[in-house]
N, C-alpha and C positions, 0 to 999 in steps of 0.2 A: 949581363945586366945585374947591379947591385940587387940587394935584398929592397932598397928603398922604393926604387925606381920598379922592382915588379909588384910592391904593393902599392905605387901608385895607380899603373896599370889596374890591378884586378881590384880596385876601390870605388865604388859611387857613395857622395853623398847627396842624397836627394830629399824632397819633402812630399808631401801628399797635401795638397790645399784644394779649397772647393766652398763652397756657398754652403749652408748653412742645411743639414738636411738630405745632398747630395748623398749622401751615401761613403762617405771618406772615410769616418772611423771603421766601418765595417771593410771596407776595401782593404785599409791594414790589417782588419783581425787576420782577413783571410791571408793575405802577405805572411804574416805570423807561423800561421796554422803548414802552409805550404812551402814555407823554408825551415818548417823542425823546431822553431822557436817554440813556439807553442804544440801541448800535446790535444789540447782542443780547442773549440772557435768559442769567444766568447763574442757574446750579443748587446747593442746597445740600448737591446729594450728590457735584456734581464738585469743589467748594470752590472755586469756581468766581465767588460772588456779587461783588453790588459795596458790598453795607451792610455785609456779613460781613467786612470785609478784613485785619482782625488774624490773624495766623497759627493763634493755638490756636483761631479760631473756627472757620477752614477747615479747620484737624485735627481738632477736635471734632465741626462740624455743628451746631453752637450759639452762636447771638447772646451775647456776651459785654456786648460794651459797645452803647449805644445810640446809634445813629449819626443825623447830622443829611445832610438832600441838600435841594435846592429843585429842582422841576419847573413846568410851566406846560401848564393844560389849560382848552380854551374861553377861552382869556383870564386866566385866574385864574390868580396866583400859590400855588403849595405848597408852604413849610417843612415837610418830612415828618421823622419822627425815629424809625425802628426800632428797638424796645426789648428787653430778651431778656425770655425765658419762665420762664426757672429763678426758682426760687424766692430763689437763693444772691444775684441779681442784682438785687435786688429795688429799689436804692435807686435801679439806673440810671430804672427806671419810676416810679418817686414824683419824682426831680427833674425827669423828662422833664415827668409833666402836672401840677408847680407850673407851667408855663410854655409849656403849649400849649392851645389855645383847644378843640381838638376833637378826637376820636379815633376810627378805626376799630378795633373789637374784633371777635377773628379766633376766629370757632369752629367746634372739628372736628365734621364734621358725623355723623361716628358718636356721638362722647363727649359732645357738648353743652358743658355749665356743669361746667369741669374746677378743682379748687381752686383753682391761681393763676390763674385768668381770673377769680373770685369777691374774690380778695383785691385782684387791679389795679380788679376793678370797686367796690369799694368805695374804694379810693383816689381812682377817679374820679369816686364821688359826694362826698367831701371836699373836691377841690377845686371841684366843681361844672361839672365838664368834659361836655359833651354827647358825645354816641355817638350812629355806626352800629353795628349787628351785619352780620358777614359770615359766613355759614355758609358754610366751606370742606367743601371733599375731598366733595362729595357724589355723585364716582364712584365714592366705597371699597363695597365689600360692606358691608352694616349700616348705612348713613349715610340720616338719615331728616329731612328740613326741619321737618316738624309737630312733632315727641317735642323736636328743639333747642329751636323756639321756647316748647312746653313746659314745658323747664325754664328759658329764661330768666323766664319768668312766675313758677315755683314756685320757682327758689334764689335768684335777684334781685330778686324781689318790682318786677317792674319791669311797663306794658305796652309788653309786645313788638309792634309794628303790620308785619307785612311787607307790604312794598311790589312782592313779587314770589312768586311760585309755581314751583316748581323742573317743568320738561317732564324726564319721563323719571326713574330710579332707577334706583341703585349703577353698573354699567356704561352703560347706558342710557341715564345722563345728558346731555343734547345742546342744551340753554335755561333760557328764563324765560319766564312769564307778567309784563308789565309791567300793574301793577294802576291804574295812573294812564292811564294812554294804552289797557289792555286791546287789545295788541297781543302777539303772539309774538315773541320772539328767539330765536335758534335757530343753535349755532355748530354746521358741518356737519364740521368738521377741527377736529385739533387745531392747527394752525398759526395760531402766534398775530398772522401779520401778513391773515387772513381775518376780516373784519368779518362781526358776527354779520348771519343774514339774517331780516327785516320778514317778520312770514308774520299767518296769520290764527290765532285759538286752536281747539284742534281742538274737535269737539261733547262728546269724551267728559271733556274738562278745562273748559269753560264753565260748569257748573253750581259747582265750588270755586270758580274765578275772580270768578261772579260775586256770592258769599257772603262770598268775603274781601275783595272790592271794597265792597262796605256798609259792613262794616266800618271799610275806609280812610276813605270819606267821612264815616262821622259821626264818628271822630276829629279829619278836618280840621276839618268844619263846628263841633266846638264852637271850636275858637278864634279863628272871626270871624263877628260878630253875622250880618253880610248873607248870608256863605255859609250858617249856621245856618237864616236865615231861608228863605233858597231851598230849603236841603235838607228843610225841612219842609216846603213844599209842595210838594216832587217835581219841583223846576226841574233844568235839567241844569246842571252846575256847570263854569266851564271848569277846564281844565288848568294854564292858570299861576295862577290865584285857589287851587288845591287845592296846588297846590306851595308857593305863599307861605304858606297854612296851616301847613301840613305842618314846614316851616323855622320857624315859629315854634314851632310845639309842641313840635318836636329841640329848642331853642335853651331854652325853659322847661324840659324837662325833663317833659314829660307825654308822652311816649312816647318810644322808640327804634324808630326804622326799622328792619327784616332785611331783608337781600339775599340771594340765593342765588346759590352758583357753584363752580368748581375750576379753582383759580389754576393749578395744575400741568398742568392741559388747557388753559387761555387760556379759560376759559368764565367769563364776569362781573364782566369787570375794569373791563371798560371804563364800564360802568352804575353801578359802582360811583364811578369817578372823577365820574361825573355826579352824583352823586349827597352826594358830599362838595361839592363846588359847589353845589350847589341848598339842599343843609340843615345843613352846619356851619358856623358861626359866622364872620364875619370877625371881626378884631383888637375893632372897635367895637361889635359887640356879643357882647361874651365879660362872665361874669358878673366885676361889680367893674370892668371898665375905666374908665381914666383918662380927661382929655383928652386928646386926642393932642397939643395945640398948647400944652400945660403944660412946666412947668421938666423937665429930666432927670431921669426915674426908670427903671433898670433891672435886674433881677435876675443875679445870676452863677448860676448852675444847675451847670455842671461846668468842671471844670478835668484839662488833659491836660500830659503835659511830656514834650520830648525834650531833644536835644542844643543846641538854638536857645534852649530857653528854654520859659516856660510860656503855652500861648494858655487864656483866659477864655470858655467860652460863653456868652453872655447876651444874656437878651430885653429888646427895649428896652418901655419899656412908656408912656412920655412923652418927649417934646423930641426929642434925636436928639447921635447923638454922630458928631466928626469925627475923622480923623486927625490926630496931631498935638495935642489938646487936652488939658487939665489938667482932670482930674474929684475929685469927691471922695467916697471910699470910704466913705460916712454909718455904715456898722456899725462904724469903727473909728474917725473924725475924721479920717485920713492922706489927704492926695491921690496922685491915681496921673495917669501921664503915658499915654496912647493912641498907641502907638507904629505899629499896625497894625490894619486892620479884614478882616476876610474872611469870603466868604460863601463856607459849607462844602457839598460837593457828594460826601459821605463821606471817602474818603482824598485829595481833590483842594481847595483850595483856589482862589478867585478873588478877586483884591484889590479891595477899594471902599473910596472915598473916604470916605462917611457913612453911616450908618446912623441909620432914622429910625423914629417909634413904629411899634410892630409885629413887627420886624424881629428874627430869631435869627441870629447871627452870632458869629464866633469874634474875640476882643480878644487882641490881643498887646503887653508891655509891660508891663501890673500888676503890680509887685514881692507887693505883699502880701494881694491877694483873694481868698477863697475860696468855695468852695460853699455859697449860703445870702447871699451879702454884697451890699448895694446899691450901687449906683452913682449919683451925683446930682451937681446941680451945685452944694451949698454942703453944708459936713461933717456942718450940722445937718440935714439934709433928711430928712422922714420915712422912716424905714427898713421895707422892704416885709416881710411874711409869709418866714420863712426856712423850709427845708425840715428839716423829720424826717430824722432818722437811726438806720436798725433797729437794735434790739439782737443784739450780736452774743452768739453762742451755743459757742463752739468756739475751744479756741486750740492753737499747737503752741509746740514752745520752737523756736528757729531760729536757729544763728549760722555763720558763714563757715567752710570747712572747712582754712581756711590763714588765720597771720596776717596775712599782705598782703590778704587778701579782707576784712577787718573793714572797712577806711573805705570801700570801696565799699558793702558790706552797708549802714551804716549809711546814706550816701545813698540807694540805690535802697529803702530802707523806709522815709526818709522822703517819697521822690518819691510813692509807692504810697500811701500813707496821706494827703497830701495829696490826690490825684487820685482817691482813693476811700475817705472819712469815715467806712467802716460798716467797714473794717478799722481796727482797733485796737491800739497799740505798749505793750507795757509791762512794768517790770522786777519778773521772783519776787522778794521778797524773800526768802524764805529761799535759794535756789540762783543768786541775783544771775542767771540767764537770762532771755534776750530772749525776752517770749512775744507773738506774732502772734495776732489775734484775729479772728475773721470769723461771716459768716450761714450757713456751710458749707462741711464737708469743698473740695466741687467749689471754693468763691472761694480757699480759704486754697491747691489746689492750682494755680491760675492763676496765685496771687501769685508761691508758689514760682518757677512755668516762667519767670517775666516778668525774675525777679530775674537768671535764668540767660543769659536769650535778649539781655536791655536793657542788664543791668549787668555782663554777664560775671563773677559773681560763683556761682559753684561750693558751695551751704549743706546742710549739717545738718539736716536735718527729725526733731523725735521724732514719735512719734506721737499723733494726736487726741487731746486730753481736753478733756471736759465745760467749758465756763464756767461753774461754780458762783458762787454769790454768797452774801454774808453779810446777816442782816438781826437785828433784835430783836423779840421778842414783848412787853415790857414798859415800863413807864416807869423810870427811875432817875437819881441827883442822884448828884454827888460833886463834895467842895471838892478843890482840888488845889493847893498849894504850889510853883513851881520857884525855887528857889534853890540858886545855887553863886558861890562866892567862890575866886578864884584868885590872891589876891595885889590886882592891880590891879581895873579896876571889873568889880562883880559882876554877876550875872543874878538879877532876883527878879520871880516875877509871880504872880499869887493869882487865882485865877476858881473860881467855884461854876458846875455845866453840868450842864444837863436833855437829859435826850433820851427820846425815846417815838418809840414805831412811827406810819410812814406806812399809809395802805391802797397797796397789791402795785401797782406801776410809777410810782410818785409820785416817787423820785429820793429828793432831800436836799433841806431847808431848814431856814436859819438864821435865828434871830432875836436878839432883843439887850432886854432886859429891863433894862441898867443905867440909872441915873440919878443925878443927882448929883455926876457925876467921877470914880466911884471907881476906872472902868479911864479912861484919858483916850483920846478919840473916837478920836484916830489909830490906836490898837491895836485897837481890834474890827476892823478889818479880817484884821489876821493871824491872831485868833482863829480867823474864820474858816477864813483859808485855812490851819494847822492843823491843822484838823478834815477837811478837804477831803483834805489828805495824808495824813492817818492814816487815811482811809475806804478809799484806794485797797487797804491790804491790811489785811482788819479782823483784830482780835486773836485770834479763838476758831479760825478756820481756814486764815485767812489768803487766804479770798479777800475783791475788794470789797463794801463794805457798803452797803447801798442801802436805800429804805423808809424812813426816818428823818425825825427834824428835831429839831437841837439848838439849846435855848437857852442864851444868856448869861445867868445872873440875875445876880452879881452879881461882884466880885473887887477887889483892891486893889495898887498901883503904888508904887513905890521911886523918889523924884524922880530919883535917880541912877543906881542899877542898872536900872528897867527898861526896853526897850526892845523894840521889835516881834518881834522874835527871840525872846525870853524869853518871849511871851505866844503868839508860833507853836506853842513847844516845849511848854511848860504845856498849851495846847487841845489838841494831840494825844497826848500821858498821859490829860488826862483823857477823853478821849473811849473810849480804850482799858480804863479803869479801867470807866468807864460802861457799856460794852458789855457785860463781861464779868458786871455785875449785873443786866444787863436781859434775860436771858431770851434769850441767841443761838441762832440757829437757820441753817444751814444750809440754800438753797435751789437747784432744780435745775431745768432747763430743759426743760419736757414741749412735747412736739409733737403737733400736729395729723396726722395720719397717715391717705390715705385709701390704699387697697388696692383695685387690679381684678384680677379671680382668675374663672375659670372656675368653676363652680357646685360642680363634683366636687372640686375644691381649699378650699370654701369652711370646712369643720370643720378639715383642717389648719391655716390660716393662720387662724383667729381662735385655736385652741388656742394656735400660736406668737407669737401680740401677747399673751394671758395671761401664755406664762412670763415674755415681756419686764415683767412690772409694767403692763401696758395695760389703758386700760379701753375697752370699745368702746363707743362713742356710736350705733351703728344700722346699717342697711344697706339697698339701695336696686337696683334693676335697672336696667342701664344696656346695651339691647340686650340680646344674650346671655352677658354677663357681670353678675356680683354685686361690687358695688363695697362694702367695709368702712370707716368711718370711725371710728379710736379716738384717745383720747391714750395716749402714750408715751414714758415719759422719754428725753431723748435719750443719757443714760450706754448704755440696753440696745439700742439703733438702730444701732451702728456694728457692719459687715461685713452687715447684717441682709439688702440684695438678693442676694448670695449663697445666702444661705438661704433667701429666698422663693421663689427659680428652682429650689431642689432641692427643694423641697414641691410646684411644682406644674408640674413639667416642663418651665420656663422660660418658661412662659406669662405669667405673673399679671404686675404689676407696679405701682409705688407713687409717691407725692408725700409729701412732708411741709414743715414747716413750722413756726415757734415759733407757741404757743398762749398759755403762758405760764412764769410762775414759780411754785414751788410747793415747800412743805417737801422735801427728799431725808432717807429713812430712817434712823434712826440709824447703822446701818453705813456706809451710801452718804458720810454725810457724817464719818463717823471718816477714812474713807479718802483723802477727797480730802484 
């Protein structure tokens, strides 16, 4: 076996995602602490961590951005990458697992299946990323391993197969049942440098153990004939034949393992790390991988920039790239030079010579790559799967509060919108102000702080409003004429342009119905883009227009006056004209809203998502709270936790989330 091909072997890259609160950053400290990375645990209540190390994350107490470290346990190399919980955050998790082979998913073990661990977990059935489950915090009072595994069955429609039995409840908690081995572990302290201690399972926990162990086995046993065959006739089955099962089945996708534990006591960290070795995926067998010993192909995933310049995070995913080489950026044709390679170990960097498939590393030197762009060694080389980018829901107007702040403003918002794609720059037309765009209040006030902390740039924030959008409900034609003659040579361009509604999140598309010459080939193109400019701020309210898709049918050209200019200027009249006969409508961004509220709260706080315009979708027991699930525009959502904590004593509290787009009322939309 090459050198290549045994590091793909003993390599995982995986993530750690979870809902917000679950307990994930601390799951890694402990990861840290327990593969030698770290020589002590840091806390995410002293701010104290080592994934967390952006300042507002330690102010916060919340994973902001997604941080990359590499570890080494039994042998095995770990690309680990901590992702945040907030919903606001949401793109750092969708680029994390375009580009990691496997993931720990981190659940609280009172709350279960909390909306964003449902929406990361669907992300993760898109890319096709396998999972462990990790039920954390099951010291807390209410925290229960069976009702978790429960609802991972009932909201993820997944089978959940736990590979361990929790010894002890809420305080109490003190091991595991290992259902493979049907041994006890058993941590007597919380100090986490005390290996758990080997014991026997007690009489009064044998009888589950050995219920949920049938279970494991005919799980493994269906995914290999001989085991299948043994276990039908009551053979005993070894231990590593049930693990190699087992790893197969994680790696297809016919079950997800659970583990039991609580990271914040040192209890089941370590079984866990075995556990990521035993059954996630190496690089070669991650679903879709390449050759490893093929031409260059690598993904860019995130992009970071300070004072030095901008480093590239990207997974190599074929060939290998060196210092020093000329690659070329397949998404755009332009080659880029490899100035520096490093492998990241959160806020610390370590220089390396190469980087070879497999491999997540930070690239320094790419003038012009971004998030989403390939890397390869010839311009034409297949360009890989790019990453989604959420829609953003919420913008503020924002400018410098002195003129000398303006040309910094303008850099550090273009640094920020570069280095994070789901923020969005762009100019009101009518009030000529800069409006910032984002997935939520929390990211647009990060951006703000960053501007302050990075740029030294001192802004203006107005407050929150809605991202509405424009769309049509109808079809409509119009011919449209531009001409203007000023003396010297004139402007003339002639197009006839269709547009009808798209079905709700389809964007815009163009097509082109001429034939014959009548517009000459070179100018459909500006038609287009045109149309494209005049979508940004649509006529009837002026926000962007979306939904759509206009045709060229037909139009005709001035050998002299016309020119791509003239048919820009024309397609966007007419598209404006077009609009304003097709039936515009105003649309407004309703969220997903779930609500936890104590039982005696639960008639106020559905009363109060009524008056907001909500409709409630259902509701559910989750422990001894009643959890409310409605939609709710997000115009009547803002200052709303305030008023949830005076309805119910400051008990209750909420998640939300874009669900979709959807008409906003005729007032709603006179207004905006």
């Amino acid at each position: 076996m090459n050198s290549n091909n045994l590091h793909l072997r003993n390599l995982r890259n995986i993530g750690v995602i979870a809902h917000v609160d679950a307990g994930k950053t601390t799951t890694t400290e402990r990861i840290l602490f327990y593969t030698g990375e770290n020589h002590r645990i840091g806390e995410v209540h002293d701010g104290a961590t080592t994934m967390d190390f952006d300042p507002q994350e330690r102010a916060r107490g919340i994973t902001i951005h997604s941080a990359a470290t590499t570890v080494h346990w039994q042998g095995t190399q770990i690309n680990l990458i901590d992702t945040p919980g907030h919903i606001d955050f949401n793109l750092e998790v969708r680029r994390s697992l375009r580009v990691l082979d496997g993931a720990i998913v981190v659940f609280d073990g009172v709350a279960g299946v909390e909306p964003q661990t449902e929406t990361n977990w669907r992300l993760a059935d898109e890319y096709r990323v396998p999972r462990i489950a990790f039920v954390n915090k099951l010291d807390r009072v209410g925290a229960d391993f069976q009702r978790v595994v429960a609802s991972l069955r009932e909201r993820l429609g997944v089978r959940a197969l736990p590979l361990q039995l929790p010894i002890g409840t809420e305080g109490e908690f003190r091991g595991v049942v290992d259902l493979l081995t049907m041994q006890a572990l058993v941590w007597d302290r919380d100090d986490a440098t005390a290996p758990p201690r080997v014991d026997a399972i007690t009489p009064e926990l044998l009888p589950a153990a050995q219920a949920a162990r049938a279970l494991l086995l005919e799980a493994a046993a269906e995914q290999d004939d001989a085991l299948l065959d043994a276990w039908l006739r009551g053979a005993a089955l070894p231990v590593d034949d049930l693990r190699t099962a087992l790893r197969r089945g994680t790696i297809a996708g016919a079950f997800v393992p659970v583990l039991a534990g609580s990271a914040f006591r040192n209890r089941g960290v370590e079984p866990l790390l075995d556990a990521v070795v035993a059954y996630l995926p190496a690089p070669a067998e991650a679903a879709g991988a390449a050759p490893a010993d093929g031409p260059l192909s690598a993904l860019a995933f995130k992009l970071t920039a300070d004072d030095h310049g901008a480093m590239v995070f990207v997974r190599v995913y074929s060939g290998g790239l060196k210092r020093g080489d000329t690659v070329f950026n397949a998404s755009t044709g332009k080659p880029e030079r490899v100035a520096r390679l490093y492998e990241i170990h959160a806020d610390r960097r370590v220089e390396r010579d190469e980087l070879v498939a497999g491999d997540i590393a930070g690239v320094v030197g790419l003038k012009d790559t971004l998030t989403g762009h390939t890397l390869a060694s010839t311009k034409d080389a297949p360009v890989l799967e790019s990453i989604a980018v959420p829609e953003a829901v919420i913008d503020v107007a924002i400018e410098a509060r002195s003129q000398e702040g303006t040309a910094a403003l303008a850099k550090g918002l273009g640094v920020l919108v570069r280095e994070d794609p789901s923020l969005r720059l762009r100019q009101d037309a009518d009030s000529g102000q800069t409006l910032l765009s984002g997935m939520g209040e929390l990211q647009l006030e990060v951006a703000v702080e960053k501007l302050r902390s990075r740029f030294g740039v001192e802004v203006q924030v107005g407050r929150p409003q809605v991202a509405y959008r424009e769309t049509i409900s109808a079809a409509a034609e119009v011919r449209h004429v531009h001409k203007k003659q000023s003396g010297g040579p004139g402007q003339f361009a002639e197009l006839t342009l269709r547009i009808a509604p798209l079905p709700r999140g389809d964007g815009f598309r163009f097509a082109s119905a001429v034939v014959g010459g009548g517009i000459p080939r070179e100018f459909i193109p500006a038609v287009e883009a045109g149309i494209r400019k005049a979508a940004l701020s649509g006529p009837f309210a002026g926000h962007p227009l979306v939904d759509f898709e206009a045709e060229l049918v037909d139009g005709s050209a001035h050998v002299r006056d016309s020119s791509a200019l003239a048919f820009e200027l024309a397609a966007a009249a007419a598209l404006r004209e077009a609009v304003l006969k097709a039936s515009p409508t105003v649309l407004e961004p309703v969220m997903a809203v779930e609500v936890t509220t104590p039982a005696e709260h639960l008639g106020d706080v559905i009363g109060d998502l009524l008056r907001r315009r909500g409709h409630v979708q259902g509701q559910d027991t989750r422990g001894n709270a009643t959890v409310v699930t409605a939609h709710v525009p997000l115009a009547r959502m803002f200052g709303y936790i305030g008023q949830l904590r005076a309805l119910s004593s400051g008990r209750a509290q909420f998640t939300m989330q874009l669900s979709h787009y959807a008409p906003a009322p005729v007032r709603a939309a006179l207004a905006a």
